[in-house]
N, CA, C and O atoms as a GROMACS GRO file, in nm:
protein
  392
    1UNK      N    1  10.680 -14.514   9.462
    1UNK     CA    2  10.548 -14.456   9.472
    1UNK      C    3  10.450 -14.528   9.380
    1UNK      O    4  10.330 -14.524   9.408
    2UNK      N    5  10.499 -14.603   9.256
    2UNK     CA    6  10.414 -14.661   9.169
    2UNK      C    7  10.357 -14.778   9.203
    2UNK      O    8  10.254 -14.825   9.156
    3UNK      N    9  10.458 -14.843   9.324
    3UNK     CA   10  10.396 -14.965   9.401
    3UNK      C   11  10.266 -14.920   9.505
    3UNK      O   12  10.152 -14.962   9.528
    4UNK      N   13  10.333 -14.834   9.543
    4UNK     CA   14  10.231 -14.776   9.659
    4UNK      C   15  10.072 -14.717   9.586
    4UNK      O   16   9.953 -14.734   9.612
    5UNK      N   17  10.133 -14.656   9.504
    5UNK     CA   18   9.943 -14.638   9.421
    5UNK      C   19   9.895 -14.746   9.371
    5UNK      O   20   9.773 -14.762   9.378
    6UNK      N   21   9.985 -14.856   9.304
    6UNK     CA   22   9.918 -14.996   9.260
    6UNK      C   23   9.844 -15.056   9.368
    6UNK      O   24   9.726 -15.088   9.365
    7UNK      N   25   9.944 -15.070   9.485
    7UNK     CA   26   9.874 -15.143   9.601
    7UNK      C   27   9.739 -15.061   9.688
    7UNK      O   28   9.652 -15.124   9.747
    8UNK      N   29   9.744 -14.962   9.683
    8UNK     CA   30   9.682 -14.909   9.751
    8UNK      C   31   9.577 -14.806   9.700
    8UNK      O   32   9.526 -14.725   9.777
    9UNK      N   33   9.554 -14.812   9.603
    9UNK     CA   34   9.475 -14.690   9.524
    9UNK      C   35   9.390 -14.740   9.532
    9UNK      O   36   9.320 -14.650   9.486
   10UNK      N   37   9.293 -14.850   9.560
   10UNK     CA   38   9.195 -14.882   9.550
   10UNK      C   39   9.153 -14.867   9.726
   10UNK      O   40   9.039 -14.822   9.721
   11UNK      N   41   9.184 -14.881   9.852
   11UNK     CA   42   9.166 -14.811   9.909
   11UNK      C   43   9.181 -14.700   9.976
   11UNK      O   44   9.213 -14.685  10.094
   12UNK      N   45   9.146 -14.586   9.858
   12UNK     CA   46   9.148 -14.452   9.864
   12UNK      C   47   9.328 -14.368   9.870
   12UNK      O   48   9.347 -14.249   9.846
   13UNK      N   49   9.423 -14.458   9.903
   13UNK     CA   50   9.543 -14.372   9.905
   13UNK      C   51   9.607 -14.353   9.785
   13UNK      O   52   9.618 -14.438   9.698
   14UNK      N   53   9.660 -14.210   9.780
   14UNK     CA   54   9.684 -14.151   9.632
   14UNK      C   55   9.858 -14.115   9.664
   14UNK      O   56   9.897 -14.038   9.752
   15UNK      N   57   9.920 -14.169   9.596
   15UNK     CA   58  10.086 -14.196   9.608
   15UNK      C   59  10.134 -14.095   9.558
   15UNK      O   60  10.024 -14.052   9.523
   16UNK      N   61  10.222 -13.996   9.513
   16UNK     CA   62  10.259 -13.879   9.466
   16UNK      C   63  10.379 -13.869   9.502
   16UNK      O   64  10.422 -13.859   9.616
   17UNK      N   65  10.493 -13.874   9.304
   17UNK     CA   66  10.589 -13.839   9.314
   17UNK      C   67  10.619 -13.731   9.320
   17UNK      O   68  10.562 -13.676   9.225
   18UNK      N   69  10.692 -13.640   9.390
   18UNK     CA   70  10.704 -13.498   9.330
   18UNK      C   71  10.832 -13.477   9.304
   18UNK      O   72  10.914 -13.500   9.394
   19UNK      N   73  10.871 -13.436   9.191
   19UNK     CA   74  11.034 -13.415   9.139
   19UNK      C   75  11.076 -13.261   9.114
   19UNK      O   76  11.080 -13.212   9.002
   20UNK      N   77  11.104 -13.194   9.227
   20UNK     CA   78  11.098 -13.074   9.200
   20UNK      C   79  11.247 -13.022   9.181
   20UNK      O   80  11.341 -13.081   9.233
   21UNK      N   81  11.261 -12.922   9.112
   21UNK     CA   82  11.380 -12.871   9.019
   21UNK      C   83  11.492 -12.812   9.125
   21UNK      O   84  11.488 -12.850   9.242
   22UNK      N   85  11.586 -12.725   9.084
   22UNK     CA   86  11.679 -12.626   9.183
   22UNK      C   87  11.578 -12.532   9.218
   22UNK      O   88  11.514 -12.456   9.147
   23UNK      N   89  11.574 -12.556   9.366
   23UNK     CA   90  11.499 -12.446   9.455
   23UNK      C   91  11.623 -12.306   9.534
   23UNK      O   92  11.732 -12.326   9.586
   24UNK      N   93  11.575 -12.219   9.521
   24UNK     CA   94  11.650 -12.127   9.614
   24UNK      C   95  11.606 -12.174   9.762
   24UNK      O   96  11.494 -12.142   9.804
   25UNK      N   97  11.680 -12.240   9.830
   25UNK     CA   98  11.685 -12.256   9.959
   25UNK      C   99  11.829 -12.274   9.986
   25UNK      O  100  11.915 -12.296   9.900
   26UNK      N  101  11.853 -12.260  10.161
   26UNK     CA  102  11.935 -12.219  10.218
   26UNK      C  103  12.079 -12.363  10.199
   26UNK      O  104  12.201 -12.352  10.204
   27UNK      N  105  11.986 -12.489  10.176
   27UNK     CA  106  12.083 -12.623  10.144
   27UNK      C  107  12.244 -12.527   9.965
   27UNK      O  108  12.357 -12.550   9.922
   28UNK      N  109  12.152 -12.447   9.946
   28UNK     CA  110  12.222 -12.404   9.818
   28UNK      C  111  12.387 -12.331   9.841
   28UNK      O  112  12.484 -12.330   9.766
   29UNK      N  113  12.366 -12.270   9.992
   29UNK     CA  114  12.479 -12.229  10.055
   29UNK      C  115  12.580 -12.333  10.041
   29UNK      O  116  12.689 -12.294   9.998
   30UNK      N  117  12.564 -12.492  10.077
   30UNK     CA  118  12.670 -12.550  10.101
   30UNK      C  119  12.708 -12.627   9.992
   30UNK      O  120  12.728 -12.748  10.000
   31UNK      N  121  12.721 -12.542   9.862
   31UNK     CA  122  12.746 -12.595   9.743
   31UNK      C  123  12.892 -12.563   9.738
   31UNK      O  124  12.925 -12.485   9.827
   32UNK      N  125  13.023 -12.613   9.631
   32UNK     CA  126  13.157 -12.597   9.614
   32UNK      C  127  13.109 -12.407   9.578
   32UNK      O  128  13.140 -12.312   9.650
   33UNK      N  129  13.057 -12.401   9.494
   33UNK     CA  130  12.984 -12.282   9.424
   33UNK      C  131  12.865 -12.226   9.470
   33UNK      O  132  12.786 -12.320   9.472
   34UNK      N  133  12.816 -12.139   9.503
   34UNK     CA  134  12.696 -12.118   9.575
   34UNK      C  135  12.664 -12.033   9.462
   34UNK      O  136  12.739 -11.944   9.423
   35UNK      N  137  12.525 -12.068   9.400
   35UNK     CA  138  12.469 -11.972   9.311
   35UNK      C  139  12.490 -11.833   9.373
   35UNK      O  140  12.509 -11.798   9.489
   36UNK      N  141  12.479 -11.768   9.259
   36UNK     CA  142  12.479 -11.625   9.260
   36UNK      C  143  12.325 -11.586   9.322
   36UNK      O  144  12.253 -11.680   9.357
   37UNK      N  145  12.268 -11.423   9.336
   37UNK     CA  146  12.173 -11.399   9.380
   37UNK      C  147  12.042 -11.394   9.246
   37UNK      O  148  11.921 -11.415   9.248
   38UNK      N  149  12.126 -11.360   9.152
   38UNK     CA  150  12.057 -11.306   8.978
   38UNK      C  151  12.073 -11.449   8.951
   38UNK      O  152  12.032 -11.471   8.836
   39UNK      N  153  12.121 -11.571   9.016
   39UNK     CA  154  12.078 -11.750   8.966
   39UNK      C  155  11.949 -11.772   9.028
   39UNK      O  156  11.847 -11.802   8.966
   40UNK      N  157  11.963 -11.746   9.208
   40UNK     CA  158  11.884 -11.779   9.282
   40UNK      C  159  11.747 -11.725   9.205
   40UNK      O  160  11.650 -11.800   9.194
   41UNK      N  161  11.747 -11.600   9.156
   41UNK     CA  162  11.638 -11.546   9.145
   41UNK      C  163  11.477 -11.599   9.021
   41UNK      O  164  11.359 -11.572   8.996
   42UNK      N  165  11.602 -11.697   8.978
   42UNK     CA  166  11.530 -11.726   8.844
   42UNK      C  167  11.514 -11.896   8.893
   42UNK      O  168  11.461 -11.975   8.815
   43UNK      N  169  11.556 -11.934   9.003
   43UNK     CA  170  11.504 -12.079   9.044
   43UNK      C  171  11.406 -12.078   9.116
   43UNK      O  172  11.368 -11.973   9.168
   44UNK      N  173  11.325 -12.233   9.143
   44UNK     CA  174  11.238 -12.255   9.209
   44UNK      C  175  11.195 -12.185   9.357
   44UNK      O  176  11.296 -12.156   9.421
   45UNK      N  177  11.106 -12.161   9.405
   45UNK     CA  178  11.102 -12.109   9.506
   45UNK      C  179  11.035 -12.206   9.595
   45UNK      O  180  10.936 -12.261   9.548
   46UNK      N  181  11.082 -12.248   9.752
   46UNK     CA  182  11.056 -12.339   9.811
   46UNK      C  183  10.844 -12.346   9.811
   46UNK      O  184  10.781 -12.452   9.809
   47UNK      N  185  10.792 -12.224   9.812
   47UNK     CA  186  10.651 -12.231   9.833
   47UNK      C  187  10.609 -12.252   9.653
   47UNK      O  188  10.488 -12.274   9.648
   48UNK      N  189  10.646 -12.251   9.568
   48UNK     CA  190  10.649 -12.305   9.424
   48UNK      C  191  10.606 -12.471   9.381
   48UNK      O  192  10.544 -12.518   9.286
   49UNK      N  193  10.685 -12.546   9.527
   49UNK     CA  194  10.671 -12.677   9.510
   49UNK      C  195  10.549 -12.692   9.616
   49UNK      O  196  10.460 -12.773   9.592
   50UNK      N  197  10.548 -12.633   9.700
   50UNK     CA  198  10.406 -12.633   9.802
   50UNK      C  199  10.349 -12.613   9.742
   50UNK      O  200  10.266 -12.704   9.743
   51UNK      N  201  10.312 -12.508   9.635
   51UNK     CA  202  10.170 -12.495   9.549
   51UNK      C  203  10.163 -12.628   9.466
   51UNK      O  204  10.052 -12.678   9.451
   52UNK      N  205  10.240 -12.671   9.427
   52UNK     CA  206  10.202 -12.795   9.329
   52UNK      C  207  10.143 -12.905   9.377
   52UNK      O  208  10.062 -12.974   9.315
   53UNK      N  209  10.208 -12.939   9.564
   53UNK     CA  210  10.170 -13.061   9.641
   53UNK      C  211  10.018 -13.006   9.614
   53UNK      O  212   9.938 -13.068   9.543
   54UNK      N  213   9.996 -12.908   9.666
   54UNK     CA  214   9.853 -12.817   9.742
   54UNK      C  215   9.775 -12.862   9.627
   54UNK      O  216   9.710 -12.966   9.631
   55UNK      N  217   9.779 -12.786   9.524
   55UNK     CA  218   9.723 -12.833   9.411
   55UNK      C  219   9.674 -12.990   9.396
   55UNK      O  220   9.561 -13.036   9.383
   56UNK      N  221   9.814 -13.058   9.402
   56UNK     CA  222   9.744 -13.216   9.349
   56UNK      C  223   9.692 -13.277   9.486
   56UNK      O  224   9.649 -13.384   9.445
   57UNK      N  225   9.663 -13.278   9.648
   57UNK     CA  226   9.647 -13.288   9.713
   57UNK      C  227   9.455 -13.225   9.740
   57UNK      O  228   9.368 -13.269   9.814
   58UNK      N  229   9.455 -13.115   9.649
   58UNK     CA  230   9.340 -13.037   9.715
   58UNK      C  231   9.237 -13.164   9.525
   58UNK      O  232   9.119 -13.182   9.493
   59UNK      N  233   9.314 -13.190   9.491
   59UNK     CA  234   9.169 -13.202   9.392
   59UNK      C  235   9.058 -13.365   9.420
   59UNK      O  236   9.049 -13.425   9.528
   60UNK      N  237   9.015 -13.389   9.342
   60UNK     CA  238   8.898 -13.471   9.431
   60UNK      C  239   8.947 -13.579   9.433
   60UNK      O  240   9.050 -13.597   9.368
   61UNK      N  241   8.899 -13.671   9.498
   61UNK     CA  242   8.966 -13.837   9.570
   61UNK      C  243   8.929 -13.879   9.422
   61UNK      O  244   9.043 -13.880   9.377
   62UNK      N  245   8.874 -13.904   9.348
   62UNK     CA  246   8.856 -13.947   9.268
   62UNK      C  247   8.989 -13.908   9.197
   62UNK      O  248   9.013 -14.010   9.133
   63UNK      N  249   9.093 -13.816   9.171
   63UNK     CA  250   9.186 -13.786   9.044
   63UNK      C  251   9.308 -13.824   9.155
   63UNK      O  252   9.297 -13.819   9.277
   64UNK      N  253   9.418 -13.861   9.084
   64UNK     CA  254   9.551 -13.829   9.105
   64UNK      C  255   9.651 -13.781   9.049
   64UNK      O  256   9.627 -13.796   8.929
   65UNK      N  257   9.733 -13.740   9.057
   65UNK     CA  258   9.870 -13.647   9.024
   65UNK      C  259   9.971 -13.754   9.005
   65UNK      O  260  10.082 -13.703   8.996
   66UNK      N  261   9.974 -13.895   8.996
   66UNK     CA  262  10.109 -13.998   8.977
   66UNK      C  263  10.243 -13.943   9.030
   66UNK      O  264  10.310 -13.969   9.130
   67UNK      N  265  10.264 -13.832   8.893
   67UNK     CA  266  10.366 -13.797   8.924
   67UNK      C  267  10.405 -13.621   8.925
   67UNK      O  268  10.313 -13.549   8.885
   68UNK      N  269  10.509 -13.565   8.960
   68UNK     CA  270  10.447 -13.401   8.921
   68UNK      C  271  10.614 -13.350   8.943
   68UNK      O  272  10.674 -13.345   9.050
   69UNK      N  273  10.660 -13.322   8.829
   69UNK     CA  274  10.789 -13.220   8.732
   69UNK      C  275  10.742 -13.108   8.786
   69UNK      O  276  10.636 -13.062   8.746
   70UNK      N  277  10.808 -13.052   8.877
   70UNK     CA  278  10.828 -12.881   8.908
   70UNK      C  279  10.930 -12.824   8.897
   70UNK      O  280  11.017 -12.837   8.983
   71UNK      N  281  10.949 -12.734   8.775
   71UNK     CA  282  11.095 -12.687   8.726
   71UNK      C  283  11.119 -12.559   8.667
   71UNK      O  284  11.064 -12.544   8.558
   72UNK      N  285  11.206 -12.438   8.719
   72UNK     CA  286  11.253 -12.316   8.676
   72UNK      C  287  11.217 -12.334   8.517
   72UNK      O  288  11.267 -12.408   8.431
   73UNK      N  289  11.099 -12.228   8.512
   73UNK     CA  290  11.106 -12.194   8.349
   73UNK      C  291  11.199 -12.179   8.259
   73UNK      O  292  11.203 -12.212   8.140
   74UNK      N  293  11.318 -12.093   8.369
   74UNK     CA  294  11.462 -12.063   8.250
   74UNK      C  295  11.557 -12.158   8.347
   74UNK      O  296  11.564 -12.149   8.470
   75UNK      N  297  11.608 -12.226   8.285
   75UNK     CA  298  11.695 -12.362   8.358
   75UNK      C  299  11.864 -12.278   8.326
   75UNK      O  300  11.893 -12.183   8.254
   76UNK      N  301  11.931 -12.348   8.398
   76UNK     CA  302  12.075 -12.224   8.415
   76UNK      C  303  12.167 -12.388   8.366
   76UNK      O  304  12.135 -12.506   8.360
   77UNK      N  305  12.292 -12.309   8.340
   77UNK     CA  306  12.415 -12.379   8.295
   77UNK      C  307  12.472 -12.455   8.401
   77UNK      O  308  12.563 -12.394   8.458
   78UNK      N  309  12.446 -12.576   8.449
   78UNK     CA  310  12.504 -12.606   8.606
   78UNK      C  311  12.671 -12.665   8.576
   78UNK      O  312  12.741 -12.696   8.673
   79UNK      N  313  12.716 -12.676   8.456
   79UNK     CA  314  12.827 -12.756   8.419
   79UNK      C  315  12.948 -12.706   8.495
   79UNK      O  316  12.993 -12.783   8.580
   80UNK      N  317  13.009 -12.586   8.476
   80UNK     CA  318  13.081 -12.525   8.588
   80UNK      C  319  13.058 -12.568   8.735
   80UNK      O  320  13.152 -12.599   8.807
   81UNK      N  321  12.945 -12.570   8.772
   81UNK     CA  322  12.934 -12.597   8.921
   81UNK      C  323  12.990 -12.722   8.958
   81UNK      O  324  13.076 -12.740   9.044
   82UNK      N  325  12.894 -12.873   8.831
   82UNK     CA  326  12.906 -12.956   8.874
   82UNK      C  327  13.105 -13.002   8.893
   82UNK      O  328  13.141 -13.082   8.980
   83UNK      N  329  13.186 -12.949   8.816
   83UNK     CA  330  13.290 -12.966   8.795
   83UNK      C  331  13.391 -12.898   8.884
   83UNK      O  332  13.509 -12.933   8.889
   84UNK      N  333  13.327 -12.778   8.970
   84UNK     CA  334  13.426 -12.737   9.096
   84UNK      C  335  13.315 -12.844   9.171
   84UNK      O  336  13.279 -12.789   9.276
   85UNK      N  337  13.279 -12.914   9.163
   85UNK     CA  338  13.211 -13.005   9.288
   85UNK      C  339  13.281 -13.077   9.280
   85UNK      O  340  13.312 -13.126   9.389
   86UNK      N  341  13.359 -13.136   9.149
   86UNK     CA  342  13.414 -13.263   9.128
   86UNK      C  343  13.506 -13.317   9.206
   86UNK      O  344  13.536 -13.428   9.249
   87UNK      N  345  13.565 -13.142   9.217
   87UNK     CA  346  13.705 -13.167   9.228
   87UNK      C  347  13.726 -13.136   9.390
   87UNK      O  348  13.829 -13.182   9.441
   88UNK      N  349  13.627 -13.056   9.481
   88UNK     CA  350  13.665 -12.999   9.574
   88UNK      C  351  13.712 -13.154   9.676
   88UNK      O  352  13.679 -13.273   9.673
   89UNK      N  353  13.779 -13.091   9.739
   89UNK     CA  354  13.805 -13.166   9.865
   89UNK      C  355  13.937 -13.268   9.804
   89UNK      O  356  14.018 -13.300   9.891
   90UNK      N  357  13.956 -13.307   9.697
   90UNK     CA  358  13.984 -13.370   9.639
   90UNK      C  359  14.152 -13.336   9.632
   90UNK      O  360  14.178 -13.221   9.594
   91UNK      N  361  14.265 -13.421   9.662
   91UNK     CA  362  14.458 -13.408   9.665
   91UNK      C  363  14.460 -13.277   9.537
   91UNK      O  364  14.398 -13.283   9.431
   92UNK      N  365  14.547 -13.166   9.583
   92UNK     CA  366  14.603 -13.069   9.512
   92UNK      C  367  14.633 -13.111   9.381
   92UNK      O  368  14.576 -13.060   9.284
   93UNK      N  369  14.727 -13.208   9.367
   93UNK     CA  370  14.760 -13.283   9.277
   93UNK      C  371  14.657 -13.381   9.159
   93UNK      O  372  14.674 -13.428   9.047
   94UNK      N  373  14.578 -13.380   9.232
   94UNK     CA  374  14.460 -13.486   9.133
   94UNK      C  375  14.375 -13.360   9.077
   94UNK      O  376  14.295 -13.402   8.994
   95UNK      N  377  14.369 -13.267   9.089
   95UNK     CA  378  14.306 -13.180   8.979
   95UNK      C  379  14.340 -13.136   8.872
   95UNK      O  380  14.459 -13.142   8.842
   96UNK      N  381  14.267 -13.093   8.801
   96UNK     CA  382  14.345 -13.059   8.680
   96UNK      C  383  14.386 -12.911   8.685
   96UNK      O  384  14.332 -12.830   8.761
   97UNK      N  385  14.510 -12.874   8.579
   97UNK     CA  386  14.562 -12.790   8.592
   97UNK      C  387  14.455 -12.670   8.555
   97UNK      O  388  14.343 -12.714   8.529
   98UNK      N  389  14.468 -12.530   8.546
   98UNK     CA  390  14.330 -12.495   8.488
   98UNK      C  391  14.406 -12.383   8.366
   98UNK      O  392  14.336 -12.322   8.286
   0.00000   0.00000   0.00000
């Protein structure tokens, strides 16, 4: 995107990264672990990151947004998750014992 605003910001196109955090959406189902409902509740909400595009999209041609961090105020422990992710799918034998 930083090429694309270099090259192009001068005629009028405005490039925009958006890096948005754990959203409660339905992709969250097909996790090893599927957050809980009291996780979901405290993550991003899919119209959360729409307000931010909306936002840097609605302000004047003149400004841009580069880049834009959208992220759950209270951020959760993902370490457990990432580690039944590690392992799923993965020979009986190649896991660790628990």
């Amino acid at each position: 995107m930083t090429f694309l605003h270099n090259t192009f910001r001068n005629q009028g196109l405005r490039a925009i990264t958006v890096l948005p955090g754990e959203a409660d959406t339905p992709i969250l189902d097909n996790r090893a672990r599927p957050p809980a409902a009291e996780e979901r509740a405290h993550m991003l909400q899919p119209e959360d990151v729409a307000e931010a595009v909306r936002l840097a999209v609605s302000l004047p041609q003149r400004v841009v947004l580069q880049e834009i961090v959208v992220a759950p105020t209270r951020q959760r422990d993902t370490s457990a998750d990432l580690e039944i992710s590690r392992w799923a799918g993965a020979p009986a034998d190649a896991a660790p014992k628990p």
